[in-house]
DRENDO-1510 file (C-alpha; in Angstrom, 1 decimal, always signed):
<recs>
REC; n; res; u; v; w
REC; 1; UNK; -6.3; +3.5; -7.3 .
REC; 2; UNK; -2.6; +3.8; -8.9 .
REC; 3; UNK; +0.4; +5.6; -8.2 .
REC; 4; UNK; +0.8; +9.3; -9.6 .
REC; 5; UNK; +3.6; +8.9; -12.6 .
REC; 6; UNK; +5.9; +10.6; -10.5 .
REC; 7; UNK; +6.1; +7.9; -7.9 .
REC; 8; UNK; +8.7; +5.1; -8.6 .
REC; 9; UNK; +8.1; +1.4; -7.4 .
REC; 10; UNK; +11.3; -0.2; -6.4 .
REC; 11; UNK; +10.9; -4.7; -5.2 .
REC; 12; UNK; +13.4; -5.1; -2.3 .
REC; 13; UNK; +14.2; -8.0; -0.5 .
REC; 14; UNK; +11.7; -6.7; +2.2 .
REC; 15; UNK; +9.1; -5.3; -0.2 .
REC; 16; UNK; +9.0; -2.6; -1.7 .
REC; 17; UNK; +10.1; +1.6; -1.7 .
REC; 18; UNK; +8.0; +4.3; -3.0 .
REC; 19; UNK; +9.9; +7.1; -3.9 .
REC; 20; UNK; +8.3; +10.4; -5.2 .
REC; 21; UNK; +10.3; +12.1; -8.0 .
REC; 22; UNK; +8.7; +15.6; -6.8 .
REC; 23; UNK; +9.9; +15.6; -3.5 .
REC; 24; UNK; +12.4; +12.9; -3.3 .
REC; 25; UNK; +10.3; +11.1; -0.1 .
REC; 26; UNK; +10.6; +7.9; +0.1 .
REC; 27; UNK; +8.0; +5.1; +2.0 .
REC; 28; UNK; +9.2; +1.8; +3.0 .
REC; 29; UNK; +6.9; -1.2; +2.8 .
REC; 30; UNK; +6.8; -4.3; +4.4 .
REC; 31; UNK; +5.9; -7.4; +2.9 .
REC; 32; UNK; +1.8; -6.7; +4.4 .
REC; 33; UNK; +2.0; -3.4; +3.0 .
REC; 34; UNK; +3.0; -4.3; -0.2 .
REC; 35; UNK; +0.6; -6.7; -0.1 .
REC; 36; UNK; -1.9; -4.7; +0.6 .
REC; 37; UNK; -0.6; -2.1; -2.5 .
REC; 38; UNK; -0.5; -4.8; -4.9 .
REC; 39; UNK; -4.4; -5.3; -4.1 .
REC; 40; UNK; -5.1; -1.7; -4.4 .
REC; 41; UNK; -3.7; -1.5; -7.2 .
REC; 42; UNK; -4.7; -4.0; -9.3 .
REC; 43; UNK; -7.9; -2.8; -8.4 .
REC; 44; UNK; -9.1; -3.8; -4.8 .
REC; 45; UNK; -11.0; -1.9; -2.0 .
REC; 46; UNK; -10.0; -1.8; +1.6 .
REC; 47; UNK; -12.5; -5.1; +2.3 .
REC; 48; UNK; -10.2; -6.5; -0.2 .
REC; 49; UNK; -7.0; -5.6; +0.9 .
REC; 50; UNK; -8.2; -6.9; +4.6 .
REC; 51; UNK; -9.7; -10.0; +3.4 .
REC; 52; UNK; -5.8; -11.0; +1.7 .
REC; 53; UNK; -4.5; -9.8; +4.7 .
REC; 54; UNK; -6.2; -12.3; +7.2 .
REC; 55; UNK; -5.8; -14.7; +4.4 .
REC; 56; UNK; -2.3; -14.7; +4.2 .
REC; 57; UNK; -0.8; -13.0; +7.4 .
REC; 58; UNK; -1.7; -14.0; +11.1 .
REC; 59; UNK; -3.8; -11.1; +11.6 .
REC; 60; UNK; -7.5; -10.6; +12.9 .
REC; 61; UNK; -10.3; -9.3; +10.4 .
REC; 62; UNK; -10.4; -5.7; +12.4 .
REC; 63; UNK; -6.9; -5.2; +12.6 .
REC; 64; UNK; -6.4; -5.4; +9.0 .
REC; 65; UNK; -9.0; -3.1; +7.5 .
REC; 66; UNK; -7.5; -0.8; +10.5 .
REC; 67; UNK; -4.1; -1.0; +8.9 .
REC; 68; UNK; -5.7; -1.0; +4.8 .
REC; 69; UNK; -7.2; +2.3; +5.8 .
REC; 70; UNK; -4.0; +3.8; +7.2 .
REC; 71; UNK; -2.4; +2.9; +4.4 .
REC; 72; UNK; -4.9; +4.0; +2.0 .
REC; 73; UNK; -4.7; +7.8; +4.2 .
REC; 74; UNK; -0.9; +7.2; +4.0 .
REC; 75; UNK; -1.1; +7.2; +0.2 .
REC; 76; UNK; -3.1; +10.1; -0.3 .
REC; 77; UNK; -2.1; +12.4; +2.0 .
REC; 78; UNK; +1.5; +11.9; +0.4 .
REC; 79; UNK; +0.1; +12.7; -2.9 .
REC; 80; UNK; +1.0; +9.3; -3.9 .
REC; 81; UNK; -2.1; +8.0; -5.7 .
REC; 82; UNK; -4.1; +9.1; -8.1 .
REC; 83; UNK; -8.2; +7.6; -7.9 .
</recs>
């Protein structure tokens, strides 16, 4: 999965902003979200994305590959991704 070229990536102090050029939406991640993009990006599945998730965050197994596919659906339902 990666971002469609219109979408710019922004690093805040929070995480990180999505912005897409054709619409001028934006999408606000926390620091588990962005998380969670970097994995998916770079590559990774939702399994993936949950198992860095309970790795790194206080969060149980279910709970995260509930939140890795919302974000996923997030993503494409925006238009945001491409793969």
């Amino acid at each position: 999965m990666r971002l469609r070229a219109e979408v710019s990536l922004v690093e805040t102090d929070y995480g990180k902003v999505l912005l897409d050029g054709r619409t001028g939406r934006y999408w606000e991640l926390n620091p588990t979200g962005s998380l969670a993009l970097d994995e998916l990006t770079s590559g990774g599945d939702v399994d993936s994305v949950a198992t860095r998730l309970t790795d790194e965050f206080e969060v149980g197994a279910e709970r995260a590959r509930s939140d890795a596919e919302a974000l996923v659906a997030v993503l494409v339902e925006a238009g945001l991704v491409d793969g």
